[in-house]
C-alpha atoms as a printed R data frame, in Angstrom:
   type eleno elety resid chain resno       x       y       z
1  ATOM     1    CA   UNK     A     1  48.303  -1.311  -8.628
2  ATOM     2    CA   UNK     A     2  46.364   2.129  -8.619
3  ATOM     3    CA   UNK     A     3  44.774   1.581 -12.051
4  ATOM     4    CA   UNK     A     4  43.282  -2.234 -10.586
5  ATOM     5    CA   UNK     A     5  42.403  -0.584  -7.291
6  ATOM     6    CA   UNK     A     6  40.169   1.760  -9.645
7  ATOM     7    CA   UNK     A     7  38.612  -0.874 -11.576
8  ATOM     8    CA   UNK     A     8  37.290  -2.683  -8.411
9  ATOM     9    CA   UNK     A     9  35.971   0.207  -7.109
10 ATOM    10    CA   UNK     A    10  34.301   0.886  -9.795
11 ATOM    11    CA   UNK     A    11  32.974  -2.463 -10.444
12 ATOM    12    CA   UNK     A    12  32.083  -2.795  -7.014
13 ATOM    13    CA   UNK     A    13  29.912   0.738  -7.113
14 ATOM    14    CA   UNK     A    14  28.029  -0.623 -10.515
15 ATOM    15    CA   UNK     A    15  27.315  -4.137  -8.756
16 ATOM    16    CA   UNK     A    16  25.859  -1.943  -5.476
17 ATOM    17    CA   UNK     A    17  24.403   0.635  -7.705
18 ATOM    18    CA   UNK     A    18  22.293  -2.621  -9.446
19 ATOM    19    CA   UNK     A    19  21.356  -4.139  -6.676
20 ATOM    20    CA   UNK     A    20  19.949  -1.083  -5.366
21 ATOM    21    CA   UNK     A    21  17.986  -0.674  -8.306
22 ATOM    22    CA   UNK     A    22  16.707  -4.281  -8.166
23 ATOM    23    CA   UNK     A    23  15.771  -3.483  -4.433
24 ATOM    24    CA   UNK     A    24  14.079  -0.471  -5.151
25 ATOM    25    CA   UNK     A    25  11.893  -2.038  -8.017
26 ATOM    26    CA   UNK     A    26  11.199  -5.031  -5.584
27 ATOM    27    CA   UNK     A    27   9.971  -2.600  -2.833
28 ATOM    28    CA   UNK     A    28   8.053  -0.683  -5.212
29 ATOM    29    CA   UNK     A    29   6.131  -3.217  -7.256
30 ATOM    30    CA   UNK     A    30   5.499  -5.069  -3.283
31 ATOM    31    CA   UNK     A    31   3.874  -1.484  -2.842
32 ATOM    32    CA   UNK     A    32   2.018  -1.323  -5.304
33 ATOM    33    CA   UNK     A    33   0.024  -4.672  -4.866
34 ATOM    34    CA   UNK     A    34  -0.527  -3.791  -1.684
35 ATOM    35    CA   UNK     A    35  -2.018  -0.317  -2.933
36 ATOM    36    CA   UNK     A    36  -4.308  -2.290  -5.488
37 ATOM    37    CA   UNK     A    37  -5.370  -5.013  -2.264
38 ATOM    38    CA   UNK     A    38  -6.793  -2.104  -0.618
39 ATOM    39    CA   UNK     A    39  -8.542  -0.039  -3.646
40 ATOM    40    CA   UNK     A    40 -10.179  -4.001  -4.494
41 ATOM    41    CA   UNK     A    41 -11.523  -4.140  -0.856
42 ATOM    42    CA   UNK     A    42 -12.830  -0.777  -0.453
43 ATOM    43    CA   UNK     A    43 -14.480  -1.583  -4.017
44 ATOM    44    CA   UNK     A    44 -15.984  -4.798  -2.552
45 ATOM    45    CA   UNK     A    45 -16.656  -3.116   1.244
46 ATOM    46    CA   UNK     A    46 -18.875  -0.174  -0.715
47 ATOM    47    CA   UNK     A    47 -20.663  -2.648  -3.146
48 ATOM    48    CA   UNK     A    48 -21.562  -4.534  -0.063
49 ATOM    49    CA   UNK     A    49 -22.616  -1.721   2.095
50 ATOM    50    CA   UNK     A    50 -24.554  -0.493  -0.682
51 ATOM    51    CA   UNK     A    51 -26.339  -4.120  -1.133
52 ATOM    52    CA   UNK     A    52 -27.060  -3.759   2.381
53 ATOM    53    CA   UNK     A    53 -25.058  -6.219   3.775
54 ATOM    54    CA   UNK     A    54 -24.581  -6.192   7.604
55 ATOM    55    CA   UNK     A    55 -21.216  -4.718   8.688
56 ATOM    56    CA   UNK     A    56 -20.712  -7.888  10.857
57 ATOM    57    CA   UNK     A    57 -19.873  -9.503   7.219
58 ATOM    58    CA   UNK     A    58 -18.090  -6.911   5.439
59 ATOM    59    CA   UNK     A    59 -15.219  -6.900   8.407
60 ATOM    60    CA   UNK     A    60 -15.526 -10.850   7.787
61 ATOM    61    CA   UNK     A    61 -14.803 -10.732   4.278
62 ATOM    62    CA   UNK     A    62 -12.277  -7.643   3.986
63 ATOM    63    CA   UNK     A    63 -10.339  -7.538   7.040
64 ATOM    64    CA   UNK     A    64 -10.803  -3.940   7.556
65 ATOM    65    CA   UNK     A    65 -11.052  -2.758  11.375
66 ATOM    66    CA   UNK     A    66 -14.285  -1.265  12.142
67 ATOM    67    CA   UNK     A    67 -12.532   2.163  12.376
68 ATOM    68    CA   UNK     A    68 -11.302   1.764   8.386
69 ATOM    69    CA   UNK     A    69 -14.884   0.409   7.803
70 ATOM    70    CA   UNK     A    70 -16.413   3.671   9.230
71 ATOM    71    CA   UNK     A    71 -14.193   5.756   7.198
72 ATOM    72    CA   UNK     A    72 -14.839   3.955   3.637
73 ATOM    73    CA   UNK     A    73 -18.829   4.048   4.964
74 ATOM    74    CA   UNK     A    74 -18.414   7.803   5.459
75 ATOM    75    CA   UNK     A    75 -16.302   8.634   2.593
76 ATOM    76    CA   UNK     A    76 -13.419  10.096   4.435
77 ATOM    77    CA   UNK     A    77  -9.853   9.118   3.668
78 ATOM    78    CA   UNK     A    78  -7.924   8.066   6.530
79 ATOM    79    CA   UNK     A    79  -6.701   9.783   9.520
80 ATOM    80    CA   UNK     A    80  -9.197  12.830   8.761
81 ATOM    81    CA   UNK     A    81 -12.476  13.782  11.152
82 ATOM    82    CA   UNK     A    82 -15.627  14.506   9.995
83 ATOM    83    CA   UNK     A    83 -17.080  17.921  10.254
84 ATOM    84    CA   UNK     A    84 -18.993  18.775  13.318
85 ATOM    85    CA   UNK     A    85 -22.389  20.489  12.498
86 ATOM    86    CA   UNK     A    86 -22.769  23.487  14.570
């Protein structure tokens, strides 16, 4: 009885020790599209800014909020101020 109590236990911690691997790949891969969305839109936000495009149109067509905009136009990564000149 011991020795069958063992083997399910220890089939049951492979089984949960897979499907926490699958998880974990799932979440990361879902991560990392979501990383490559972004770098593609700031690509396309700073080719448009540079073409002069009004900003109007670049929150259109990327979805940034103006605030993200601002940053990406500025060159600053996220949650950072710029510099005051005194």
């Amino acid at each position: 009885m011991l020795t069958y109590m063992r083997k399910e236990f220890r089939k049951t911690r492979k089984e949960g020790r897979e499907e926490g691997l699958e998880e974990g790949l799932e979440k990361g891969l879902k991560k990392g599209r979501e990383e490559e969305q972004l770098e593609m839109g700031i690509s396309i936000a700073l080719a448009m800014l540079e073409a002069g495009e009004p900003e109007e149109k670049i929150l259109r067509y990327t979805g940034f909020p103006p605030a993200q905009l601002a940053e990406i136009r500025d060159g600053r990564p996220s949650g950072t101020r710029k510099p005051s000149s005194r």
